[in-house]
C-alpha positions as CSV (number, residue, x, y, z in Angstrom):
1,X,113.9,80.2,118.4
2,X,116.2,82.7,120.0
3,X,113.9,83.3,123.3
4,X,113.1,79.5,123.5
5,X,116.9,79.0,123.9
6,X,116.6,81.0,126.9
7,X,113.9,79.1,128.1
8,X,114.7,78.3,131.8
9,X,115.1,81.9,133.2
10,X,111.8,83.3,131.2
11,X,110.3,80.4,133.4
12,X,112.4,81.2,136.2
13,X,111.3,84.9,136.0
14,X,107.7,83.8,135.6
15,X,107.6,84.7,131.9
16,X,105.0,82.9,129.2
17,X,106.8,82.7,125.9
18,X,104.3,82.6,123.0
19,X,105.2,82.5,119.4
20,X,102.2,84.3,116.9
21,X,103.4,83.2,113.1
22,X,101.8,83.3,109.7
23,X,100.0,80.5,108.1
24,X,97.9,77.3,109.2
25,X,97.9,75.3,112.3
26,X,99.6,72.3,110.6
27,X,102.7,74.8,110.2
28,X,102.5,76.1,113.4
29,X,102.6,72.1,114.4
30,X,105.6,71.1,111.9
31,X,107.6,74.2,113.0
32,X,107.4,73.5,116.5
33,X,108.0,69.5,115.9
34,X,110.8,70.6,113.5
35,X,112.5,72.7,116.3
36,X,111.9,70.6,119.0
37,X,109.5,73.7,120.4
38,X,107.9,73.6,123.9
39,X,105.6,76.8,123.6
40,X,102.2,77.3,122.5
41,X,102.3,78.4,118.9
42,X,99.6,80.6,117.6
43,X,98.8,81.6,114.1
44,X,97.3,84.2,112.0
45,X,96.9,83.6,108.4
46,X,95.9,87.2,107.6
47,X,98.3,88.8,109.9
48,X,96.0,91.2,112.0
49,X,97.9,91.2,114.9
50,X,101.4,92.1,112.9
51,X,99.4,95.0,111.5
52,X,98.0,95.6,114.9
53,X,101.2,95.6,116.8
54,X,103.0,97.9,113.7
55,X,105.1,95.3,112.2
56,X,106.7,96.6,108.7
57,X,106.7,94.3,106.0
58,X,110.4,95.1,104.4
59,X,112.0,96.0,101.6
60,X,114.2,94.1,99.3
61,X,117.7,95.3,101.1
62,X,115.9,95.3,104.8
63,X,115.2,91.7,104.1
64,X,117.9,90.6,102.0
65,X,120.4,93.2,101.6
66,X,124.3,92.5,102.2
67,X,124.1,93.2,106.0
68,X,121.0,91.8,106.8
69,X,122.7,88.2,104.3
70,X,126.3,88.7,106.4
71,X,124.3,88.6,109.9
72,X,122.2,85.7,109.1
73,X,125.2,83.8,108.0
74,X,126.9,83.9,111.0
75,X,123.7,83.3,112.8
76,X,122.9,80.1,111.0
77,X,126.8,78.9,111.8
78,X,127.1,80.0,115.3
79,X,123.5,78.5,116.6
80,X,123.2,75.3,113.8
81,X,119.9,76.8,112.6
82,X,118.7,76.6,109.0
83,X,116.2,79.2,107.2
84,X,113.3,76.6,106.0
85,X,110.9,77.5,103.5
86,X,108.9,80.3,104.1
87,X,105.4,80.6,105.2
88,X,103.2,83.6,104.9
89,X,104.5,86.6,103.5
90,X,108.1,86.3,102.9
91,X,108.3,89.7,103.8
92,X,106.6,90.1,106.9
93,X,109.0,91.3,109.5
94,X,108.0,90.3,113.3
95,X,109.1,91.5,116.9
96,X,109.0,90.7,120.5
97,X,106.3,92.7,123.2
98,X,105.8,91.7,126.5
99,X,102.6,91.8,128.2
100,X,101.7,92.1,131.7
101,X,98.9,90.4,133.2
102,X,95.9,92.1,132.2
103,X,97.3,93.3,129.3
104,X,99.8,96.1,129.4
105,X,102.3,96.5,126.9
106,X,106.0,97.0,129.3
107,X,108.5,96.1,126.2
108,X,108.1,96.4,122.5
109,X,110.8,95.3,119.7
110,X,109.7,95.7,116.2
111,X,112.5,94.4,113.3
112,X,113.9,96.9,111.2
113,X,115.0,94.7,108.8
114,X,115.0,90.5,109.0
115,X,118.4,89.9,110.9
116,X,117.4,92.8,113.8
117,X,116.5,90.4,116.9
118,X,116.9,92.1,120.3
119,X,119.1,90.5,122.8
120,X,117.4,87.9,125.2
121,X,118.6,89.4,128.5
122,X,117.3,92.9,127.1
123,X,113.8,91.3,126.8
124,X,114.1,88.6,129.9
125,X,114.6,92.0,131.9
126,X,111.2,93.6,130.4
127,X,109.4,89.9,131.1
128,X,110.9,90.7,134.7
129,X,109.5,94.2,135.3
130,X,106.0,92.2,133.8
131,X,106.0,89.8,136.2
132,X,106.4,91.8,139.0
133,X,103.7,94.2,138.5
């Protein structure tokens, strides 16, 4: 939700956002419908590739710990956005890599806990570098 707000300059920059989630392609479907989400939406129900790309899955206070709670608060007020129920493993943390054409890894952002997002210029800069090369 955070990249997709950013949406015109990751086009402008000739960035692809792509969103790989847990669970089925009918939640895939409701999410993005939900959200009012123009991206493709991929999912994988076992969750190879969060294995693959070294995703932790996170501990009680990395996922709801007092700092992690406070962050996620003020997230929800500031940008309107609601937790919904939980797909997948509800402790499955995510991240953000960037891929150049044919497959090169330029950026890589895995959570350390639930609320730990990296800023959107930080990884419009890395889509950048992608593009160009």
């Amino acid at each position: 939700m955070q990249l997709h707000r950013d949406r015109s300059k990751f086009d402008a920059a000739g960035a692809r956002l792509v969103v790989i989630g847990q669970g089925t392609p009918a939640h895939a479907a409701h999410f993005r419908d939900t959200l009012d989400i123009d991206m493709p939406i991929y999912v994988d129900e076992g969750r190879d590739t969060y294995r693959e790309a070294g995703a932790k899955v996170a501990t009680f206070n990395e996922l709801l710990g007092p700092r992690v709670v406070a962050k996620g608060m003020a997230a929800s007020r500031r940008d309107g956005v609601v937790q919904g129920k939980t797909v997948g493993h509800p402790a499955q943390l995510g991240g953000v890599i960037v891929v150049r054409r044919g497959g090169e890894i330029v950026y890589t952002h895995l959570a350390d806990d639930a609320s730990d997002n990296p800023p959107n210029s930080e990884v419009l800069e890395a889509a950048k570098e992608a593009s160009e090369g």
